[in-house]
C-alpha positions in Angstrom: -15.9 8.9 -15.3 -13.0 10.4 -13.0 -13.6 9.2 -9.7 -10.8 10.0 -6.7 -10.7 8.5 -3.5 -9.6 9.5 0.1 -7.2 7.7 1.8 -5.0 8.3 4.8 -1.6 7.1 4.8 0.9 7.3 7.8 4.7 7.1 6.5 7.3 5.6 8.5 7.7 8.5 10.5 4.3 8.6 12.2 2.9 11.1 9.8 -0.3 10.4 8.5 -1.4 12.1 5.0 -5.0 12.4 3.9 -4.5 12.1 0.2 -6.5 12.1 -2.9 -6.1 8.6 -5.1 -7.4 8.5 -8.5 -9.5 5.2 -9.3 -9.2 5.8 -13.0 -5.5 5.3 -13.9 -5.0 1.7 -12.6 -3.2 2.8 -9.6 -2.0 0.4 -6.9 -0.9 1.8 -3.5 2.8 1.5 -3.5 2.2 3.9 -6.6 0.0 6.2 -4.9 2.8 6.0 -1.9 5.3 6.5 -4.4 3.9 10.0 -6.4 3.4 11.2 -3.1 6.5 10.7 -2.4 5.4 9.4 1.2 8.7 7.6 1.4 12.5 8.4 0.6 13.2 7.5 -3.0 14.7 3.5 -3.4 12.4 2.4 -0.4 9.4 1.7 -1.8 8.6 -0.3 -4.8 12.1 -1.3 -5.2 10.5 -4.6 -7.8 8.3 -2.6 -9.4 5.1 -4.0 -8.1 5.8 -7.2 -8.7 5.6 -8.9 -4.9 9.0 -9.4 -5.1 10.7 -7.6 -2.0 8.0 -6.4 0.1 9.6 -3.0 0.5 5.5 -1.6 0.2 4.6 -3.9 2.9 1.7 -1.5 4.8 -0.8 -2.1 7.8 -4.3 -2.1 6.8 -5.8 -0.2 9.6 -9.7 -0.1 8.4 -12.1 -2.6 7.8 -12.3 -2.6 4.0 -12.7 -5.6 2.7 -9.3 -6.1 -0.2 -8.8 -8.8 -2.6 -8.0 -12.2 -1.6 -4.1 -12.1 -0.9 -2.1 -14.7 -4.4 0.6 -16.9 -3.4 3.3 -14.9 -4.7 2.2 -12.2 -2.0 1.6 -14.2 1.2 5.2 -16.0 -0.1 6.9 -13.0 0.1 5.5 -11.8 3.3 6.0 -15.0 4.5 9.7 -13.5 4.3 9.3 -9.9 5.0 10.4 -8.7 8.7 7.9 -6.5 10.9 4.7 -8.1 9.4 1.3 -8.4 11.2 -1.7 -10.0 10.9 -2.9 -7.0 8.8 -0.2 -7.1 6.6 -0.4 -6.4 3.0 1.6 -5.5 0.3 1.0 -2.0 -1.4 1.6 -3.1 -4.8 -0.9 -5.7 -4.5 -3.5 -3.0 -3.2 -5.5 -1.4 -6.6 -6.9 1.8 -6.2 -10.8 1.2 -6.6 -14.0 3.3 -5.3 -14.7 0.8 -2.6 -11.1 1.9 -1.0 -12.6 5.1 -0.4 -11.7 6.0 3.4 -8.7 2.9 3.3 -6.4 3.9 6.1 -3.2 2.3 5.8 0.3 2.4 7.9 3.5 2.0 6.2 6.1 -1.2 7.6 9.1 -0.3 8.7 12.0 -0.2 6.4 13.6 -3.6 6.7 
């Protein structure tokens, strides 16, 4: 059953996007950032979703409850510049139905 989701993404620029996610493909939201093309090309996702650089780092603005952040993730923002206590990262973020209405911000570049 295709299921898509709303979410509304602000790039670094202060522009937010309402955009349609689907839950079916095993999506995470650095790749939804990413076929959006919500950020220039190379500064997003530069390890491939593998919480390795942080370049996805995003603010999670709403109050849906995400997965439990892994080590490798808090590690990694443990390192990352600009983060808040509502850092995550993006690639660490799958697309499910209980996102639906997830409004995130994108970190700056570092």
């Amino acid at each position: 059953m295709e299921q898509d989701i709303n979410l509304k993404i602000t790039d670094r620029d202060g522009v937010a996007h309402d955009v349609l996610a689907p839950t079916d493909m095993a999506m995470n939201l650095m790749e939804v950032v990413r076929s959006y093309e919500l950020a220039p090309e190379g500064t997003i996702g530069i390890c491939g979703g593998m919480a390795m650089c942080a370049s996805c780092q995003c603010y999670v603005n709403s109050d849906h409850e995400l997965p439990e952040m892994q080590d490798d993730e808090e590690a990694m923002l443990s390192e990352a510049f600009y983060v808040k206590d509502n850092s995550r990262l993006g690639c660490q973020i799958q697309i499910t139905p209980e996102l639906d209405g997830l409004e995130v911000e994108l970190a700056p570049e570092s």
